[in-house]
Residue, then its C-alpha position, 0 to 999 in steps of 0.5 A: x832473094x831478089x828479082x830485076x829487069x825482066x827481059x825484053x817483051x812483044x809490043x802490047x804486052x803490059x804485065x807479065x805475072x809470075x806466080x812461084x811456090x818456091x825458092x832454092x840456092x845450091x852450093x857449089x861445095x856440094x853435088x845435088x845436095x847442096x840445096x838450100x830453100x828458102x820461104x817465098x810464095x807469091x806472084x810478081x809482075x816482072x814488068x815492074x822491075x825494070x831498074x828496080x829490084x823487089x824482095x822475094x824472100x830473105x833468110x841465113x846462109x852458111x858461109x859459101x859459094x853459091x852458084x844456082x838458083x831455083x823456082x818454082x813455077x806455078x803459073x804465069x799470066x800475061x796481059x797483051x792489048x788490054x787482055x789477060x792470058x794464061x801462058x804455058x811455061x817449058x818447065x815449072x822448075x827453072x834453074x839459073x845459074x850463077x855467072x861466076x857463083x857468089x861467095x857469101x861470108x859473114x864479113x863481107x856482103x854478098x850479091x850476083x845477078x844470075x844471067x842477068x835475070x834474077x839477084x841473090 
């Protein structure tokens, strides 16, 4: 799994930490059953990524169509003007869809960038 450019932010605000517990993808094939998770625990500063993508996490698949990703949120700190903030988040588990899935095969690597937030 890996993360990339994160999304436009506020002027003064110079690093935005997101700490996650863990990691999942959904196969398409299947209705809420089709989780898979993955190991992956840590804290990344998503302003560091700006055209650059950071391993989270790696790990075997089945050979499928994939189209969902999943964290979960444990918390976010936002430096703004040289001060660090708690922020609150909508929701500790955020759901990213695939745009079009990505169909991961043994012969052929695979990759997709869920709403242009978060590769797989």
């Amino acid at each position: 799994m890996l993360l990339t450019d994160p999304p436009t932010v506020p002027e003064g605000v110079s690093a935005v930490y997101i700490s996650y517990s863990s990691i999942a993808i959904h196969a398409s094939e299947f209705n809420n059953s089709g989780w898979i998770a993955f190991s992956g625990r840590g804290t990344i500063d998503a302003l560091k990524l700006v055209n650059l993508s950071e391993t989270i996490s790696s790990g075997v698949v089945p050979s499928l169509t994939y189209d969902l990703v999943e964290f979960n949120i444990s918390s976010v700190e936002v430096t703004y003007v040289g001060e660090n903030y708690t922020a609150t988040v909508a929701s500790e588990k955020l759901v990213v869809p695939i745009i079009g899935g990505v169909k991961v095969s043994s012969s052929n690597p695979s990759a997709a960038r869920p709403a242009d937030t978060i590769g797989v």
